[in-house]
N, C-alpha and C positions, 0 to 999 in steps of 0.2 A: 579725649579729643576736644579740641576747639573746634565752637560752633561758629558759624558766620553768619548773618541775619544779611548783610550787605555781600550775595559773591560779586565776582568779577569776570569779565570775559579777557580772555587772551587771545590774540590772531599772530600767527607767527609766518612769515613771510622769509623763503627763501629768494632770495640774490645772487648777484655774481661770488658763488662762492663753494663749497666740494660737502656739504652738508655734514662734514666735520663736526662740529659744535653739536646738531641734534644728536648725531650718536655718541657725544660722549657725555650727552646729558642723560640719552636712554642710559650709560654706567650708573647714576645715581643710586645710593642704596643708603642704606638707614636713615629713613625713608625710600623708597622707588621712587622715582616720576611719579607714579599714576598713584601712591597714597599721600604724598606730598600733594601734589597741584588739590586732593579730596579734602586733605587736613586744610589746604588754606583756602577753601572756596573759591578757588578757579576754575572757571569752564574754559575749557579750550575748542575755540569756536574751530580753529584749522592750523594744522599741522601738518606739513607736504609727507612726512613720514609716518604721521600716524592717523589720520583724519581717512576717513573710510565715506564721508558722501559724495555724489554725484559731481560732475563740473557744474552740470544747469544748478545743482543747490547752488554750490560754492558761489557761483553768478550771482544768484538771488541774494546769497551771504552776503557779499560784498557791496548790491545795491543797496541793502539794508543798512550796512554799517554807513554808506557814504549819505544816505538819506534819513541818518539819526533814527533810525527804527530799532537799531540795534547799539547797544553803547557797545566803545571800546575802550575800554578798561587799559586793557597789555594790549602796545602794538611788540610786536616782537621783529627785528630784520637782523637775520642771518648771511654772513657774504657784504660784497661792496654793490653800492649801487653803480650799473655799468652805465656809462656815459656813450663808449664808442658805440658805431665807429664817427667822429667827429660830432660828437655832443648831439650824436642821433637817439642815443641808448638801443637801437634797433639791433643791437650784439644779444641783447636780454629783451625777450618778449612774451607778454603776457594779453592775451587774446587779440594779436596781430599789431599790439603798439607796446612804447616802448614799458618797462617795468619801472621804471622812475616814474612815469604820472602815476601808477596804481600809489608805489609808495609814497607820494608828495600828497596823493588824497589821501592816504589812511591817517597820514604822520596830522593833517588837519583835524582828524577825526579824534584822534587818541589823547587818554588823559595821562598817559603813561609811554613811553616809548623807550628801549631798552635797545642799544645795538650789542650783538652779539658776536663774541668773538672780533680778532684784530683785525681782520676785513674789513665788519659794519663797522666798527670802532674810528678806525684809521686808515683805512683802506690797503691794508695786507697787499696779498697777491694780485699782480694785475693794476696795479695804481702810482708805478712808480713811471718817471720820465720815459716819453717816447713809447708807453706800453700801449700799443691799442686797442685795447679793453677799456682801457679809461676808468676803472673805478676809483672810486673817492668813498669817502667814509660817513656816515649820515651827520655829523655835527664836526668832525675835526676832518682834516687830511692831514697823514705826518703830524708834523707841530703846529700845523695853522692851523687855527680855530675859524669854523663857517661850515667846511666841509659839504655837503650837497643839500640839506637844507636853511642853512644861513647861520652867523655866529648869534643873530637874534630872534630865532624863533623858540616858542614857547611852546608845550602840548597847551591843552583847552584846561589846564589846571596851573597854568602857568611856571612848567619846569620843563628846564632842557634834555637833552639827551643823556639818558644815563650810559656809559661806554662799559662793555664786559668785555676787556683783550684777552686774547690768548688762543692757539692755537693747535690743537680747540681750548675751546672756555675749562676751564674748571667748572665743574657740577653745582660744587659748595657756591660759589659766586652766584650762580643764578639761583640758586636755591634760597641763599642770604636775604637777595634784593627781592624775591616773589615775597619770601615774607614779611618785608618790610613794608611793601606794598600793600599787600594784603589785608595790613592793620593799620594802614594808611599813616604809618610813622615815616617821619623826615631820614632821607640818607646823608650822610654826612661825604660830601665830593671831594675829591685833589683838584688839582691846574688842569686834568686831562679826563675830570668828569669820572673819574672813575673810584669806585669806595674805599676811601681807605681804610674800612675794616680787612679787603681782602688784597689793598695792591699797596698797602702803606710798605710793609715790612720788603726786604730782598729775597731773591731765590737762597741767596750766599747765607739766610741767618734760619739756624737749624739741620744747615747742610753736614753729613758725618764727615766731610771730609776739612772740614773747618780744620782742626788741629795743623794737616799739612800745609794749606793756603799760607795761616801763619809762619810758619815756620819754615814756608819756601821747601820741602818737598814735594818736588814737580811729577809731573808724570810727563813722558812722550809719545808712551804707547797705549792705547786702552787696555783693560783689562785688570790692570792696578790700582791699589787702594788711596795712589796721591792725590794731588791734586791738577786738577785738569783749568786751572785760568791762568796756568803761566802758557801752555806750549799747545793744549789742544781745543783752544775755544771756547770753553764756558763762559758764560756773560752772565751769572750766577750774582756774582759780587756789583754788579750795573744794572742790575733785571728787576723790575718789581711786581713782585707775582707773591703767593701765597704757597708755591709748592714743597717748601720742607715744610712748613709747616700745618698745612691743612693737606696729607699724603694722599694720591689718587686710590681713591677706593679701602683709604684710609691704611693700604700698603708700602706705597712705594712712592717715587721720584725718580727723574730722568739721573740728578747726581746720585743718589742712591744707587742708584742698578746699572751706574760706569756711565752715563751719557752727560756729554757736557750740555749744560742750560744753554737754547737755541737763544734768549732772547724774545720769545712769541709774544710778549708783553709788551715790547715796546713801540713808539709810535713810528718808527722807521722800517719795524721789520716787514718783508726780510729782508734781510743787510745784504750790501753786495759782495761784501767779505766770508770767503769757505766758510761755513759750520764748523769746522773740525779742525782750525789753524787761528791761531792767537798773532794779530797784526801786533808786532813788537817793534820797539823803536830803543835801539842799543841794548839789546835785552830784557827789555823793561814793556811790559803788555802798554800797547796805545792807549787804551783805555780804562781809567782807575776808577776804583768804586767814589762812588757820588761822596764829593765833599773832601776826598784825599788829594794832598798839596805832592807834586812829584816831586820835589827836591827833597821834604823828605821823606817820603818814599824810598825814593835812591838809598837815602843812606840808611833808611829801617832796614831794608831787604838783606842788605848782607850780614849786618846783624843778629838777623834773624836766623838766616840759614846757620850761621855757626851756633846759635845756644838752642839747634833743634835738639829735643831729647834721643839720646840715646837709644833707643827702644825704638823710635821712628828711622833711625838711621842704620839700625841693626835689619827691621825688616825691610827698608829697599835695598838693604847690600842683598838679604834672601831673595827678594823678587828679582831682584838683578841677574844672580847665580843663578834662579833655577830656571 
């Protein structure tokens, strides 16, 4: 085991948000949560699902950390920060006021600040036009960079917001970034703050259904083994997430086990467009994987479908039949 002579404190703070992310971080395993956070000398000051003290502590907790008595290490926010109703935040409340000034003090306090999940990230649900909830994302909204504490603020160690999207987080992401923390090593960010150890690659690469995408064996119905980004909404091939290839609970994936990729990575979701319906434009999906020119496109595609192997074309004649 690794020793730590320097632990760290973590405060993890829920928000406008369905506390999604904690339980699919309790999923964690080899390591658990609770011998991970041991292995990287973390203490975890408060966790709304797992912290067992008093309110008057948690009070006391809180005066502590805003009056330097207590360092904070990891701020952690789970969820968006709620703004409504008209930039009152009085939607979300935290001992009779709003929950935006507890977070606007801690985020001053912390040397580390992580937003968790596409909520805190980018402000997920609840933060799209005319919603009144109002939330907004702790450093970005959507693609605009500020988001509810400003495009220039800095923790007290001088870095910004690190962004963990997804809906929920993946495990391995926040497990990646505690450790890198932990041993006080640099992360390496994208445009939208986020690691690209875990959000560089696409959902689309490692996905088993790759073979068909190529080769334009479509699917329209679930339950089959084609592919689901011509007809039934996977955003796989546009998504940037880490799921084929760091598998949840080192099993599985939503393409894996017939569900098409929601997209919960990105900085707009959720889209206003069905889940389960591919917006096409002359037959051809609206939206192409990052970096592909549609014109040719156009002409690969039909290409394509005609030099599909035989063997892919024998078994959707079967799944057709049966």
């Amino acid at each position: 085991m690794i020793t730590h002579s320097n632990k760290k404190n973590m405060y993890w703070l829920q928000a406008g948000g369905c506390s999604g992310d904690s339980m699919s971080v309790l999923n964690m395993d080899s390591p658990d949560l609770f011998s991970q956070l041991s292995t990287l000398g973390i203490d975890v000051l408060w966790h709304p699902s797992l912290s067992t003290i008093s309110p008057l502590e948690h009070n006391t907790l809180i005066e502590d950390i805003l009056a330097d008595r207590v360092s904070l290490d990891i701020f952690c926010l789970e969820g968006n920060v709620v703004m409504g109703p008209d930039e009152s935040g009085m939607f979300d409340t935290f001992r009779g006021k709003p929950k935006k000034d507890l977070i606007m003090a801690l985020a001053a306090k912390a040397k580390n600040i992580i937003a968790v999940g596409t909520c805190a990230s980018f402000g997920g649900f609840g933060s799209h036009f005319g919603d009144e909830l109002g939330g907004i994302g702790l450093q970005q909204h959507h693609e605009k960079k500020g988001g509810f504490l400003g495009e220039n603020f800095q923790t007290t160690i001088g870095n910004g917001v690190i962004n963990l999207p997804g809906c929920p987080i993946h495990p391995k992401a926040l497990e990646f970034v505690l450790s890198m923390i932990s041993r006080d090593l640099p992360i390496e960010l994208d445009k939208n703050a986020t690691p690209k150890a875990y959000y560089h690659n696409t959902v689309h690469q490692g996905c088993t259904r790759n073979e068909h995408h190529e080769y334009r064996v479509e699917e329209s119905i679930f339950g089959e083994e084609g592919c689901m980004f011509f007809h039934l909404g996977c955003k796989g091939p546009t998504t940037h997430a880490s799921c084929n290839k760091y598998l949840w609970n080192d099993v599985n994936s939503k393409t894996r086990a017939g569900v098409p990729c929601f997209g919960c990575t990105d900085v707009t979701f959720p889209h206003a467009a069905p889940f389960f319906e591919t917006a096409n434009i002359a037959g051809t999906p609206q939206f192409l994987p990052e970096g592909v020119d549609r014109a040719y496109y156009l002409a690969y595609k039909d290409m394509a479908a005609a030099a599909a192997p035989e063997r892919l074309k024998i078994k959707k004649r079967e799944q057709q039949d049966g």
